[in-house]
N, C-alpha and C positions, 0 to 999 in steps of 0.2 A: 391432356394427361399423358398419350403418348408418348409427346415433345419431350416433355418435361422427364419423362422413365428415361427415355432414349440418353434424356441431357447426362443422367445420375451416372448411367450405365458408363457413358462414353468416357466420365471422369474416372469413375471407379477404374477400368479399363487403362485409362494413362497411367494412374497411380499404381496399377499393380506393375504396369510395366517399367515405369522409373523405379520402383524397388526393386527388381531383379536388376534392372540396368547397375543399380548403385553396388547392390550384393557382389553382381560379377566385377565390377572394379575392386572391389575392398579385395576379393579372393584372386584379383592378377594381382594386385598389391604386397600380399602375403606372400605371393610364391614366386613373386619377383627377388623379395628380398631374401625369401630362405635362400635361393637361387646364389644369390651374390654372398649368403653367407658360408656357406656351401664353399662354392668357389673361394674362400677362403681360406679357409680349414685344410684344403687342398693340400697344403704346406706343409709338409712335416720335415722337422729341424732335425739332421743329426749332432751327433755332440761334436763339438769342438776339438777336443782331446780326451781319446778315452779313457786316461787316466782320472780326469776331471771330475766327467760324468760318468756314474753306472748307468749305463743303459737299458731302458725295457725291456727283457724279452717279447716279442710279439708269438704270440700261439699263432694252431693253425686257423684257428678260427680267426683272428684279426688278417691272417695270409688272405686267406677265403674272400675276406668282407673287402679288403684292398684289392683282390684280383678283378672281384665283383662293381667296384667301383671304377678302377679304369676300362674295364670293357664299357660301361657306361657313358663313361664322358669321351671315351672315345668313338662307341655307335652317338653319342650325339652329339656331337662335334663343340666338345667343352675345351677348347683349346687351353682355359686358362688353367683348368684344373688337373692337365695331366699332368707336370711339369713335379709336382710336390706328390702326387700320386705315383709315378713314375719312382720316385726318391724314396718314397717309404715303403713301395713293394722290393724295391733294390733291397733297402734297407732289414725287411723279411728272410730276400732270397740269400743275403749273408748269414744271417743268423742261422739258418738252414742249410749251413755252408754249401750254398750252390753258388759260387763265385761267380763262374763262366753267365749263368741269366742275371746275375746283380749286375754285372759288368754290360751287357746288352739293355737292362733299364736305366741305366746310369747314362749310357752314350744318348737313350730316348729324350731323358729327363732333360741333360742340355740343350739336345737340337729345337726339344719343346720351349727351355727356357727361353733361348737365344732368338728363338723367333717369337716368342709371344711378352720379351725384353724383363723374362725376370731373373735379374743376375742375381740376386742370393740364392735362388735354387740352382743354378747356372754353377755357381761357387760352391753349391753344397757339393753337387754331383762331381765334381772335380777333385776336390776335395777327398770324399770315398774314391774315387779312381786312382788316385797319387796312391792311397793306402794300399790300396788292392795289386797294384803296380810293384810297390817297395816290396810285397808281401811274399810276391811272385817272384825276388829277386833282381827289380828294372827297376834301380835308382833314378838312373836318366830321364824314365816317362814319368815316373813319381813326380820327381822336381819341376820338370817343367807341369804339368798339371798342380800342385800346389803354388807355382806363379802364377799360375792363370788366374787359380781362386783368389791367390792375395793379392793382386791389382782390383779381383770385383771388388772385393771385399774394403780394399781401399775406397776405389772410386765409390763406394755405397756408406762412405764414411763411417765404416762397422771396426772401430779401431781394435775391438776385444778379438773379433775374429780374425782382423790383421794380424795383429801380432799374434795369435796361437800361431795362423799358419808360418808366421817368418819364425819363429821359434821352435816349430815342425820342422822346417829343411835347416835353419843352424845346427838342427840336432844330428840331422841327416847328413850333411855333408852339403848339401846344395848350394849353384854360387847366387846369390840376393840381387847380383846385379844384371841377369841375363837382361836383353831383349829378345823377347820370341819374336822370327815372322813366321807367315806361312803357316798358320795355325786357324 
């Protein structure tokens, strides 16, 4: 009769143990995938042309929750996530007219995009640079940073956001046909 306890025992024991086994797969599964949706989201689009789009204001509280999330993906080394992170605390720190730190998350945003190969936020960032450039009075950094975007933007075959920006430096004065090197 012992055998036979010992036998139930032993089962019961496997069984409790493949259900937890199974639990903890389901729950890396779920937070696998927040994870990569997360990393998604990451991305926040500026407008095209601000005549276009009225843009959000962002409060301070979405400042907050954005400063709060790049510290994050930054101590945990979210490479993909900063990139669009990066873009839309810029995109705060204009709103807040503090140009000079938009312009320091905007240089982040790139060298994150450019290394982690995401040229639409690569384009974005570029893109608010040119503006922020024209705005300061530096046609010349303007246009070349609006070519940069509009080659991503090409090569990313995004033709609505091509032509804004080749319609951005027509407007501008820009010449369409530069070749940058050295950049």
């Amino acid at each position: 009769m012992t055998t036979l306890a010992s036998a139930e025992f032993g089962l019961l024991l496997v069984g409790a143990i493949m259900a937890a086994l199974l639990v903890t797969v389901i729950a890396l599964g779920v937070r696998s995938r927040r994870r990569r949706a997360r990393d998604r989201l990451g991305v926040a689009a500026l407008p095209q042309e601000p005549a276009a789009v009225a843009p959000t204001r962002l409060t301070a509280l979405d400042g907050a929750s954005l400063l709060a999330a790049v510290q994050e993906a930054e101590a945990d080394g979210q490479a993909k996530r900063l990139p669009g992170l990066y873009l839309s605390l810029a995109r705060w720190r204009l709103e807040s007219e503090e140009t000079s730190a938009a312009e320091d998350l905007l240089r982040k945003c790139i060298l994150a995009a450019t290394t982690g190969g995401q040229m639409d936020c690569h384009a974005r960032g570029r893109l608010a640079l040119g503006d922020i450039a024209l705005s300061k009075g530096d046609p010349v950094t303007a246009c070349e940073h609006w070519q940069i975007a509009r080659s991503l933007f090409r090569e990313l075959r995004l033709s609505q956001e091509h032509d804004a920006v080749e319609a951005r430096m027509h407007r501008n004065g820009c010449p369409t046909d530069w070749v940058l090197t050295d950049f």
